[in-house]
Chimera marker file (.cmm) of the C-alpha trace (Angstrom):
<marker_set name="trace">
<marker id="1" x="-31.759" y="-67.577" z="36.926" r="1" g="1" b="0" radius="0.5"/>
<marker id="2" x="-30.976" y="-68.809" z="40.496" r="1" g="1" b="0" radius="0.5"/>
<marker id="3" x="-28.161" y="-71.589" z="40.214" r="1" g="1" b="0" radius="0.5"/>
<marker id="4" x="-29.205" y="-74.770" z="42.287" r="1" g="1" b="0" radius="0.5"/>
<marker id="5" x="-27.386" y="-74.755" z="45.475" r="1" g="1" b="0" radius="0.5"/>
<marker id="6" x="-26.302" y="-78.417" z="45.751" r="1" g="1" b="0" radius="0.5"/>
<marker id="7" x="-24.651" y="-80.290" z="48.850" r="1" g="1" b="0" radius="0.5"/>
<marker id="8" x="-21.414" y="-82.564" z="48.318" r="1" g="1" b="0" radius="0.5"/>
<marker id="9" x="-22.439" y="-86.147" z="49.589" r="1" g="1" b="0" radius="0.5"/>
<marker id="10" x="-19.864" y="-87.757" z="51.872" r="1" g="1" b="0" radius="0.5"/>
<marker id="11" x="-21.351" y="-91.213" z="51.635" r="1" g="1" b="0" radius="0.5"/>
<marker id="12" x="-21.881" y="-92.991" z="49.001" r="1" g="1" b="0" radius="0.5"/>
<marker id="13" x="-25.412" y="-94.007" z="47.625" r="1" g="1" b="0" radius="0.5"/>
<marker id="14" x="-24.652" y="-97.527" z="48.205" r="1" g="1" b="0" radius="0.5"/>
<marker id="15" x="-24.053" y="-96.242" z="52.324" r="1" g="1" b="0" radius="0.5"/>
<marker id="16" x="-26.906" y="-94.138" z="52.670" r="1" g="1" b="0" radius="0.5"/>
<marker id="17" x="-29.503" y="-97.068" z="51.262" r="1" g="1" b="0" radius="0.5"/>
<marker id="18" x="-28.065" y="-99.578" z="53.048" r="1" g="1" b="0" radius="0.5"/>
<marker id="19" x="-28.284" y="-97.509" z="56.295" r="1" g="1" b="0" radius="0.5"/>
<marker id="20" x="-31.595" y="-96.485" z="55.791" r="1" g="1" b="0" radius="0.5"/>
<marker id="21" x="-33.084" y="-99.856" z="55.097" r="1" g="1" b="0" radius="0.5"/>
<marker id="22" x="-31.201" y="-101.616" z="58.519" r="1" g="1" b="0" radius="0.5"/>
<marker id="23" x="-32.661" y="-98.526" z="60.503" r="1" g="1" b="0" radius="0.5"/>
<marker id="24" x="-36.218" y="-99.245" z="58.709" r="1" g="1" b="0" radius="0.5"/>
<marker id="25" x="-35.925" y="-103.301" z="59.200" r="1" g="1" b="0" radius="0.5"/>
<marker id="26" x="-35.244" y="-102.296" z="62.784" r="1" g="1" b="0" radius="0.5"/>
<marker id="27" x="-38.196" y="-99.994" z="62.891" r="1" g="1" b="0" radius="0.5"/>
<marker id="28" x="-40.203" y="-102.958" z="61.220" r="1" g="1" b="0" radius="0.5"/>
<marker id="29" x="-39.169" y="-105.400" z="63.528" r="1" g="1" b="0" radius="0.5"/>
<marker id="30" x="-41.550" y="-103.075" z="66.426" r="1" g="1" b="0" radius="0.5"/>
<marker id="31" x="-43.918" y="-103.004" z="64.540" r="1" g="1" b="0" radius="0.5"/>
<marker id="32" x="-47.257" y="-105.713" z="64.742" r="1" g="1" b="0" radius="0.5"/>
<marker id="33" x="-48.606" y="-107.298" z="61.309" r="1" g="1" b="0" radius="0.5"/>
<marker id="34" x="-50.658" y="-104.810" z="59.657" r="1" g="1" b="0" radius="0.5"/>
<marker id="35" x="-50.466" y="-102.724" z="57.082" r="1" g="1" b="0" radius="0.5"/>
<marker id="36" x="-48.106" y="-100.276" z="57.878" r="1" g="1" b="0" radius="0.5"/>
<marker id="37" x="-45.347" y="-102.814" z="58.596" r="1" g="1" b="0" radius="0.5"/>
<marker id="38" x="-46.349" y="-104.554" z="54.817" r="1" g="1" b="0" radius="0.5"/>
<marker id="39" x="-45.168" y="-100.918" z="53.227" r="1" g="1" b="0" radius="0.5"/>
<marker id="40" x="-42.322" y="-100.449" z="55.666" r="1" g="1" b="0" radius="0.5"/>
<marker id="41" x="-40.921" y="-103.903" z="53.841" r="1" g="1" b="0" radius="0.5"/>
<marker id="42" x="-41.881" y="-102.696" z="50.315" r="1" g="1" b="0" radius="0.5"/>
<marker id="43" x="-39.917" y="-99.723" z="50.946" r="1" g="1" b="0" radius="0.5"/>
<marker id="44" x="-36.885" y="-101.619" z="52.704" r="1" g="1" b="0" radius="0.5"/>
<marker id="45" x="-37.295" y="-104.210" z="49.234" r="1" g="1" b="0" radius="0.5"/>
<marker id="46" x="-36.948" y="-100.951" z="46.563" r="1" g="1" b="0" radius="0.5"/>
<marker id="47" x="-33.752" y="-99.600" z="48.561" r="1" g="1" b="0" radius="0.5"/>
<marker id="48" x="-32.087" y="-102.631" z="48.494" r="1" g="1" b="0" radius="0.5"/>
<marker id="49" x="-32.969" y="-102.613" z="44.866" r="1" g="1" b="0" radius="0.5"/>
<marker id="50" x="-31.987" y="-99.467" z="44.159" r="1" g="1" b="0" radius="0.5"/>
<marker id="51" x="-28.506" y="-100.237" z="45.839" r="1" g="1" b="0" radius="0.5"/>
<marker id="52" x="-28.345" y="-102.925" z="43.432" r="1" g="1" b="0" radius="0.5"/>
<marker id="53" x="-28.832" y="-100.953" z="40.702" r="1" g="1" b="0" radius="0.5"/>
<marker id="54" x="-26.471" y="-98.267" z="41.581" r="1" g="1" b="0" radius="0.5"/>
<marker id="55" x="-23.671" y="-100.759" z="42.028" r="1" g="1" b="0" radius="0.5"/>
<marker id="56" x="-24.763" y="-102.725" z="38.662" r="1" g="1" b="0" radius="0.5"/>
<marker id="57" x="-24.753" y="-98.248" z="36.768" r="1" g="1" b="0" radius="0.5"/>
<marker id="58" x="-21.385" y="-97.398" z="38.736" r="1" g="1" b="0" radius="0.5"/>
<marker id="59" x="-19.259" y="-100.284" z="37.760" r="1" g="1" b="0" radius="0.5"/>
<marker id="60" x="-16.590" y="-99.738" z="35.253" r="1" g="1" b="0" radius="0.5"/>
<marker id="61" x="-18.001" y="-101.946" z="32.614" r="1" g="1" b="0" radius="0.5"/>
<marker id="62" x="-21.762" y="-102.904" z="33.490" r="1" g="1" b="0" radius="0.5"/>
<marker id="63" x="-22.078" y="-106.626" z="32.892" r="1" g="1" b="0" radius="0.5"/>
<marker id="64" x="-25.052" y="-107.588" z="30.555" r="1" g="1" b="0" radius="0.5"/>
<marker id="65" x="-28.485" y="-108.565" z="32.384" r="1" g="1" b="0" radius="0.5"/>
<marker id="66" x="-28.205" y="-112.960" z="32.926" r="1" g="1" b="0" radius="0.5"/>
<marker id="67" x="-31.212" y="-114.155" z="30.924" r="1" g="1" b="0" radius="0.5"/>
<marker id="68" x="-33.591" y="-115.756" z="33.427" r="1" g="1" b="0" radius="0.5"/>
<link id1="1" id2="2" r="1" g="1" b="0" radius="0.2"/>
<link id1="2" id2="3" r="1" g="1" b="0" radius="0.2"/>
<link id1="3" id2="4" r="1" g="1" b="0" radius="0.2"/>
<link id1="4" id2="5" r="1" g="1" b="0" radius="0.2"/>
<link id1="5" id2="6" r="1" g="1" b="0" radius="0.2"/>
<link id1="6" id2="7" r="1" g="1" b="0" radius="0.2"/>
<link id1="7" id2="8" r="1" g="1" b="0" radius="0.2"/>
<link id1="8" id2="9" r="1" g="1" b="0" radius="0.2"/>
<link id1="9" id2="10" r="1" g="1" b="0" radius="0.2"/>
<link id1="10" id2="11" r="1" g="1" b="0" radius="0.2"/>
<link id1="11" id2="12" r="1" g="1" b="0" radius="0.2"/>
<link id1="12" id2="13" r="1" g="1" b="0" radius="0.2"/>
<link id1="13" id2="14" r="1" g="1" b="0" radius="0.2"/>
<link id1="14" id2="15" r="1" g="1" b="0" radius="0.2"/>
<link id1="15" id2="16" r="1" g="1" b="0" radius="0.2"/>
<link id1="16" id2="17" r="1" g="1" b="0" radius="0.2"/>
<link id1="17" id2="18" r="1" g="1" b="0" radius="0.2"/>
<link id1="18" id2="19" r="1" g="1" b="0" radius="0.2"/>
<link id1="19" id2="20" r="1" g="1" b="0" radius="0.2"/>
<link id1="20" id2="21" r="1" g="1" b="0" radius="0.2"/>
<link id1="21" id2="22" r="1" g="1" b="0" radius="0.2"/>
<link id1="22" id2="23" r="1" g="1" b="0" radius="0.2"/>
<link id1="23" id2="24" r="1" g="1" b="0" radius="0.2"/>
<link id1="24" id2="25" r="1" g="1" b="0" radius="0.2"/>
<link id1="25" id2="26" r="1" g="1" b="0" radius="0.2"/>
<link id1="26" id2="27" r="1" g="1" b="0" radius="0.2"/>
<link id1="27" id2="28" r="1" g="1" b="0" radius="0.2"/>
<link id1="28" id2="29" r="1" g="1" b="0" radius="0.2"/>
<link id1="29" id2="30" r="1" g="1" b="0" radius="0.2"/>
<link id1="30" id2="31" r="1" g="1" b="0" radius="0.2"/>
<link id1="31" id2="32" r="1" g="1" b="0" radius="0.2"/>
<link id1="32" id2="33" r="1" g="1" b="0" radius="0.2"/>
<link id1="33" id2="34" r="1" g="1" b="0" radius="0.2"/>
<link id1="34" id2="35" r="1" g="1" b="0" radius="0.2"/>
<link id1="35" id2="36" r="1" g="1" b="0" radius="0.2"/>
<link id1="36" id2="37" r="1" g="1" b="0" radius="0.2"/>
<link id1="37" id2="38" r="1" g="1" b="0" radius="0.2"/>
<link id1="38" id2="39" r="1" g="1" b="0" radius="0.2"/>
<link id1="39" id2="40" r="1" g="1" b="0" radius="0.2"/>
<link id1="40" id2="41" r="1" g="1" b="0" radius="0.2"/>
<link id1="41" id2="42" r="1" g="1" b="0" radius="0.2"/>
<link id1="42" id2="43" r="1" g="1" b="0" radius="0.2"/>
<link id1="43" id2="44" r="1" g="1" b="0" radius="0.2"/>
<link id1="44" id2="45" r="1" g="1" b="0" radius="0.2"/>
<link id1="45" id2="46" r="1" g="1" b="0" radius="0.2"/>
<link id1="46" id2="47" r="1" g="1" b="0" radius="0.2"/>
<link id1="47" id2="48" r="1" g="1" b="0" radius="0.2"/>
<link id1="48" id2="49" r="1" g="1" b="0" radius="0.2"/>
<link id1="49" id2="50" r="1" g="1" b="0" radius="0.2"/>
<link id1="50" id2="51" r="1" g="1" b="0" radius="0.2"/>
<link id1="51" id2="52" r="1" g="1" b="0" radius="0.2"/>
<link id1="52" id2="53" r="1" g="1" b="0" radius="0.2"/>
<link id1="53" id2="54" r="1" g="1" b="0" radius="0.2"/>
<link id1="54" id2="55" r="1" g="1" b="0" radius="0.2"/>
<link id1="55" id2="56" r="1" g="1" b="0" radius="0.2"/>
<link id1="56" id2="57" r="1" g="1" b="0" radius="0.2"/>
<link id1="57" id2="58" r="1" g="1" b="0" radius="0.2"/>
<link id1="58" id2="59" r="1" g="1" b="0" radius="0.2"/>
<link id1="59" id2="60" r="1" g="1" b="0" radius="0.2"/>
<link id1="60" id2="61" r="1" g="1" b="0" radius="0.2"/>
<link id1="61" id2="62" r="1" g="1" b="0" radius="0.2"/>
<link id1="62" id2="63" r="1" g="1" b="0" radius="0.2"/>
<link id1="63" id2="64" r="1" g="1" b="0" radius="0.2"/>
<link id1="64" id2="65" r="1" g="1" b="0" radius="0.2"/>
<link id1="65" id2="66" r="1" g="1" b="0" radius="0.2"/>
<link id1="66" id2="67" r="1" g="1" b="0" radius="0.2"/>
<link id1="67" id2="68" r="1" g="1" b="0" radius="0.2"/>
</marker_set>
């Protein structure tokens, strides 16, 4: 079998996410009420939270969830 070829990241996860949701907030910004701008924000809303979670997995010793 094939091994995967696999390319070395030079930014962080935490860099990429937050650069792709400020260019996609800027792209939103354009954009009129509808539809597409609605999903533009959903997806802008699950990078941030994804940079959250990679931040909360990554640290050195994960605090525990606050109960709400």
């Amino acid at each position: 079998m094939k091994p995967r070829s696999r390319a070395k990241q030079t930014r962080s996860l935490h860099d990429r996410l937050a650069e792709f949701a400020a260019a996609a907030r800027a792209e939103a910004a354009s954009l009129p009420e509808g539809r597409e701008r609605d999903r533009l924000l959903k997806t802008i809303r699950r990078a941030e939270a994804a940079s959250e979670f990679e931040a909360w997995a990554s640290a050195p010793e994960p605090a525990p969830k606050q109960p709400l």
